[in-house]
N, C-alpha and C positions, 0 to 999 in steps of 0.2 A: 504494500500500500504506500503510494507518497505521500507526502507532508500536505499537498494542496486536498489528498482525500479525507487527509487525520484532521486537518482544520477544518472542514466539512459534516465530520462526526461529531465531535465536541462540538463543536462553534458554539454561537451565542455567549465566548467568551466564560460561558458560565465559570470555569475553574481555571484559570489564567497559571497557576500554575503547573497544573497537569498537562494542558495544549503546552506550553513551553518546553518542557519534558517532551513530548511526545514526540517535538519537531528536531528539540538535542539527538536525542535519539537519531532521528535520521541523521542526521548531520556527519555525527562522529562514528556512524557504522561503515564498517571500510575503510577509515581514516588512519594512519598508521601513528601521527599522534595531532596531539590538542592544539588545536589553530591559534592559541597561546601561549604556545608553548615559550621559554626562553626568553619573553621579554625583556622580563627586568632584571637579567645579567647584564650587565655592559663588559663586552667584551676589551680585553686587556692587551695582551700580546698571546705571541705565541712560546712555545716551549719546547723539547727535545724532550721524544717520549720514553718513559723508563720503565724497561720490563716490571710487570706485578702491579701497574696503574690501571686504572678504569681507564677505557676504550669510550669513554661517554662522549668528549667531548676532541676525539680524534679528527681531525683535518686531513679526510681521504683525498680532499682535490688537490691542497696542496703534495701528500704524500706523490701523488701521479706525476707532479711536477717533478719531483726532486728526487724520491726513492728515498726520501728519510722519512721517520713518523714524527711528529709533532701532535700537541695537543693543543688547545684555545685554552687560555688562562681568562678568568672573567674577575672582574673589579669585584663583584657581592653574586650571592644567591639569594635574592628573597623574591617574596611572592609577589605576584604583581596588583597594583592597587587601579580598580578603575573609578572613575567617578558618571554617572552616568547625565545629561540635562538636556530636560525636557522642557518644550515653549506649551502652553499652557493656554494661550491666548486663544481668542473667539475664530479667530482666520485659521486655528487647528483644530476645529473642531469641523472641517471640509472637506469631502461635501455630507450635505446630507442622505445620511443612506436609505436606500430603497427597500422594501421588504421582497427579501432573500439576499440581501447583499449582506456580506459576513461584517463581521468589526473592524477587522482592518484594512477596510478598501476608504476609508478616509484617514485624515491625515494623524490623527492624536491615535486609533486604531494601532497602525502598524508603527508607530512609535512606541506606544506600551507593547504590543507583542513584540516585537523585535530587541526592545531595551531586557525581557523576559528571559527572552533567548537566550541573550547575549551572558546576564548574568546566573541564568543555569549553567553555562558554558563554564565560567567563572566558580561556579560554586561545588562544581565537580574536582578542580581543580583549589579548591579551599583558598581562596583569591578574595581578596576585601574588595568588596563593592558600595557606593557611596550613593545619591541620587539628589540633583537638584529640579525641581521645578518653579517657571516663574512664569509671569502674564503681566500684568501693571503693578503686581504687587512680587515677594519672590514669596511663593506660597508653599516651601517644603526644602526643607531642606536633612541630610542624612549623611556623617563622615563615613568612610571609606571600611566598614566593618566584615568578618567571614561568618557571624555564628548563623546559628539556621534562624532564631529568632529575629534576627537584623533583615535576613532575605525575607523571611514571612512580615514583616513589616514594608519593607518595600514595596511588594506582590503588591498588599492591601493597596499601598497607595496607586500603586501604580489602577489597581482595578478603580479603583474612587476616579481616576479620572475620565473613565469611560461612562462611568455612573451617574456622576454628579455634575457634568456640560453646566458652564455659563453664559449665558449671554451677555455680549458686546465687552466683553473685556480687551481690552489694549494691549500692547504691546511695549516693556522696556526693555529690550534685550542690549542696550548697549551697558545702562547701570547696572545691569544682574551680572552679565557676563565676566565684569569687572571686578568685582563684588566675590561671583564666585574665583577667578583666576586667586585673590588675593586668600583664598583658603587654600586654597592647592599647595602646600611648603614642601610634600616626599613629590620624587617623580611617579607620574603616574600617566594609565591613557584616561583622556576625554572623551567622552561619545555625544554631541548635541545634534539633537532632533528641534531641527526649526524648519519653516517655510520659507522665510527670509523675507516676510513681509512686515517689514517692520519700523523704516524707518527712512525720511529723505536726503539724510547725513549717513551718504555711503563712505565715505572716507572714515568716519565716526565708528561705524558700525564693523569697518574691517578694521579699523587698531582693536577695537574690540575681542575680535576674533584672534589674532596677532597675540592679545596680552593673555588667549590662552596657552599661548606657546614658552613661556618664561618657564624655567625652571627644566628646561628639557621636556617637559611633557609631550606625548605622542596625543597629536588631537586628530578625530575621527567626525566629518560633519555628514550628516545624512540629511539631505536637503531635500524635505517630502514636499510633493506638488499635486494636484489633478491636473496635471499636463492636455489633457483636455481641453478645460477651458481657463487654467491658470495660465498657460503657454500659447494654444492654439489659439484659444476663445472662440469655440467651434459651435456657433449658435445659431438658428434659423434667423430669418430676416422679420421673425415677427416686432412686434412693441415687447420690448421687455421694461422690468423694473429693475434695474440691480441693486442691491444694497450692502453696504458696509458692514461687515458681522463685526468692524471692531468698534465702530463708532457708530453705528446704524443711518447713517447718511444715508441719501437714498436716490436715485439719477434713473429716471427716463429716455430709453434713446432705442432705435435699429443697431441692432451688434455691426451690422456692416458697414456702418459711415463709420467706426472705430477700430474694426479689424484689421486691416493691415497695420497703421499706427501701431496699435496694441503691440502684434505680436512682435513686431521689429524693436520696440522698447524691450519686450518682454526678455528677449533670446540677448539683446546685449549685454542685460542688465544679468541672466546667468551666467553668460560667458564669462563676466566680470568674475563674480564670484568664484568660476570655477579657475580663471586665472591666478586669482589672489591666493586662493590655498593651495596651488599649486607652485608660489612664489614663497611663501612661509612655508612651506613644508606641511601643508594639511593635508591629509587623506579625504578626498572629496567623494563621494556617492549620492549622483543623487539618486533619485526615488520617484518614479510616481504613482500614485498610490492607487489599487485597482488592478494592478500588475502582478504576474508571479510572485508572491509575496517567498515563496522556497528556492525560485532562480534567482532572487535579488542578493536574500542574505547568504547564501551558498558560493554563489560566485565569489562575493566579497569575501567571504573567509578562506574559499581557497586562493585567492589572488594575492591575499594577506596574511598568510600560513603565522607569521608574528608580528605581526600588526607594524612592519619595519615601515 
């Protein structure tokens, strides 16, 4: 059975974290090891291997070069700490779903299952996981802990926010992002699920991003979208109403006297972004949501075997 079947059986989200399970499961079956593996060694030099050592961290490609054995000396052994943040805001609670569409074919949907994922991944590997989420306020926040009562706390939250939608909340993501970097002191990966709607201070909003990169931290941005009509704006030519889910504004107009405009802002303005963390060092994915939710995160983990 695949993961798009097991989501299908469980769905309705009912036990978030048993579907996360279910989809680890697939993940790591066949997998020779944990697509975290080795993180947070920071590798050191190398060394000249000496009969009666563990072979663990042997350097076969150099070996092929040279015909001598060597081994990788690393700076520390410890576990790897993630912190996971989530946007919160009214613009991720999109689109609204249809009945029979699962939980995470909108945007806060496959943010919580995917963050779910990510930290059963995590938990298998007895790995400190942390969790922030913000909107116009920062509404949760959780250090960087391994016990199973730390993770069944997080689950909780993470289900609360599928549960308990707001409307019209805003967006701060430049003060939160800030805010959180300044917690972050051990190196660690970031994982932030946003939409990127958020703010007309693009310069702003990418030091933002930027200041989560201090301290050596590995940051991971999943950039969830309805690429539909967030990207395309793929709408008939009737009279529509559109309206602001963060401020509730609300505009009158034919989608096609704004269509092309639209989507030529649309597609520069992620090029940008996918530039910018590509210039710092960010691990960009985007997303868009309604899509293989088990081709998206699979891909990415094996294309990120450690998340280098």
């Amino acid at each position: 059975m695949n993961i798009e079947s097991q989501i299908e059986k469980i769905s309705s989200f009912q036990h978030l974290e048993l579907l996360a399970n279910q989809i680890v499961e697939g993940f790591i079956s066949g997998m020779h090891k944990s697509p975290f593996h080795g993180f947070s060694a920071e590798f050191a030099e190398h060394k000249v291997y000496n009969s009666g050592e563990s072979t663990k961290h042997m350097d076969w490609k150099l070996f092929a070069k040279t015909d001598r054995l060597y081994t990788k000396r690393y700076e520390e052994e410890t576990n790897l700490r993630c912190h996971l943040i989530i946007d919160n805001s009214s613009s991720m609670h999109y689109p609204k779903l249809k009945t029979g569409q699962l939980f995470y074919e909108s945007k806060i949907g496959f943010s919580v299952l995917a963050s779910a994922v990510l930290m059963n991944l995590l938990k298998k590997q007895r790995d400190a996981v942390g969790l922030s989420v913000y909107s116009n306020s920062y509404e949760y926040y959780a250090p960087e802990k391994g016990s199973d009562r730390h993770h069944r706390m997080i689950l909780n939250q993470l289900e609360n926010l599928l549960e308990n939608p707001k409307e019209t909340k805003s967006t701060d993501t430049i003060t939160f992002l800030h805010q959180i970097a300044e917690k972050m002191h051990r190196r660690s990966m970031i994982v932030l699920f946003t939409d990127m709607f958020q703010s007309a201070n693009e310069e702003a909003l990418f030091n933002a991003l930027q200041h989560l990169k201090h301290n050596k931290h590995k940051v991971v941005l999943f950039h969830v979208i309805d690429s539909k009509t967030e990207l395309n704006f793929d709408f008939d030519n009737t009279p529509r109403k559109f309206i602001d889910m963060e401020s509730g504004d609300e505009v009158n107009l034919f989608a096609d006297t704004i269509k092309e405009a639209y989507e030529k802002q649309s597609e520069l303005y992620f090029k940008k972004i996918a530039q910018t963390c590509a210039q710092n060092k960010i691990k960009y994915v985007p997303v868009s949501v309604g899509s293989n939710f088990e081709k998206i995160l699979t891909t990415y983990l094996v294309e990120k075997q450690t998340f280098g």
